[in-house]
Every structure is written in structure tokens, then in C-alpha cells.
Residue, then its C-alpha position, 0 to 999 in steps of 0.5 A: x487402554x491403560x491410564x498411562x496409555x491414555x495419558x500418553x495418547x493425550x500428549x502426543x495428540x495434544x502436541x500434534x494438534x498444537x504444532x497444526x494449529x501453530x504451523x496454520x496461523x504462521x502460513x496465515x500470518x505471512x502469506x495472508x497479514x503480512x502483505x496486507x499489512x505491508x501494503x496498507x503502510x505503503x499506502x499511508x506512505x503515499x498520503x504521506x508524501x502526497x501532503x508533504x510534497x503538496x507545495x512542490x506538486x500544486x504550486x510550480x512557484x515553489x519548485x526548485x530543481x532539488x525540490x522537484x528531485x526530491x518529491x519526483x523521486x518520493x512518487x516514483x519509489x511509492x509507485x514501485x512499491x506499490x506494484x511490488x506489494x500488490x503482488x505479494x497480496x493473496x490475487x484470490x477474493x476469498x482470502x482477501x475478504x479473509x484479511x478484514x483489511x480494508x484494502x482498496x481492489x488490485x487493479x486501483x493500487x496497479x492504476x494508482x501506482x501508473x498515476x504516482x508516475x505520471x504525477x512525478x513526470x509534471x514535477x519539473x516543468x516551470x514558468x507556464x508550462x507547469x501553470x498549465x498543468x495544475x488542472x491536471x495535476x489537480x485531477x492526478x492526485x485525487x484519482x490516486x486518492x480515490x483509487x488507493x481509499x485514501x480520505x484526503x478531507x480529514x478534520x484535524 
């Protein structure tokens, strides 16, 4: 083989090579990162709204009709968006342990997304009603965040 031959043998094999190499970290960029990471913003959206809606879900003196619209319709559109992003994430315990997320199981983000839910249903009781379901309330929001790793004792 000549010294040109060589060199253009190089190339080709080089720009084959590079084109795989780039082609495989795509495919591993959106149908692996991608949804992880997707699903780890949705649940930091979840914490996000569970401490900010946290006057309106825990105490019932606070509620108003708009107030308890408003963070019942937070629940409801962080729960859809769970079930969304949990399928997008690869179902397959290899390539998630490939993710190096830190990503809770799919079937605790399915059963917290049926919680968000549940918990956005309790939003617009009042008077003694409402004040019955604190304990409920209570137990709701921390299985959400037990099931989705959320840490809700962070030192500030």
C-alpha cells in the first residue's frame, strides 16, 4: 500500500469512525439523558409546588376558591407530567443504572403522580371537613415525597 493510499485509508476510517462515535452518543444523549433528565426537573417541580402551595394544602383557613384553583391545578399538571416523563424513561434496569441519575423506581413516580391527584382533590374542602383531612393531607404529601426521593428536612 502506498503512502497516499495509507493516508487516504486513515481518513476514510477516521470520519467513519468519528460519524459512529458521534451518531452513538446522540442516540445516547435523547433517548437515555435526555428523559432523565427531564424527569428529575419535573420532580424538582413537584417539591417546587408542594412548598409553595404549602399554606394552602396544610392549613384549610387559608384557603380561598382561587387559591385552592390554583395549587389543585399545580398537583394536577405536575402529576400529568410525571406519567408523561415516566414513559419517555428507558423501562430497561440496565440503561437506567447507565443514566448515573439519581432516579427514584417507575412505579414510585407512577404512585406518586396517582398521590399529586389525590392530594389536589382535598384542596377545596373548608370549615370541618378540611380540618379532618389534615392527617391525611399530612400522610399524602410525605408518601409523595418519599416516593419521588425528595428530601423535605433540607437545612437552609
Amino acid at each position: 500500500m502506498s503512502d497516499i493510499e495509507k493516508i487516504v485509508f486513515t481518513s476514510i476510517t477516521t470520519i467513519i469512525g468519528g460519524s459512529f462515535v458521534f451518531v452513538f452518543g446522540q442516540l445516547l444523549l435523547k433517548r437515555l439523558i435526555d428523559p432523565c433528565t427531564e424527569l428529575r426537573k419535573e420532580i424538582s417541580k413537584v417539591r417546587f409546588t408542594l412548598s409553595y402551595f404549602a399554606p394552602v394544602i396544610n392549613t384549610p383557613i387559608s384557603r380561598t376558591p382561587e387559591s385552592s384553583e390554583e395549587a389543585a391545578k399545580a398537583l394536577r399538571e405536575n402529576s400529568a407530567n410525571l406519567f408523561a416523563f415516566a414513559e419517555l424513561v428507558p423501562k430497561s434496569k440496565f440503561l437506567r443504572r447507565l443514566s448515573f441519575a439519581a432516579l427514584p423506581e417507575m412505579e414510585n413516580v407512577i404512585e406518586a403522580a396517582k398521590n399529586l391527584r389525590t392530594l389536589s382533590t382535598f384542596l377545596h374542602e373548608t370549615g370541618e371537613k378540611a380540618s379532618n383531612s389534615l392527617e391525611l393531607i399530612f400522610k399524602i404529601t410525605t408518601k409523595i415525597e418519599r416516593l419521588l426521593l425528595i428530601d423535605s428536612e433540607i437545612e437552609t
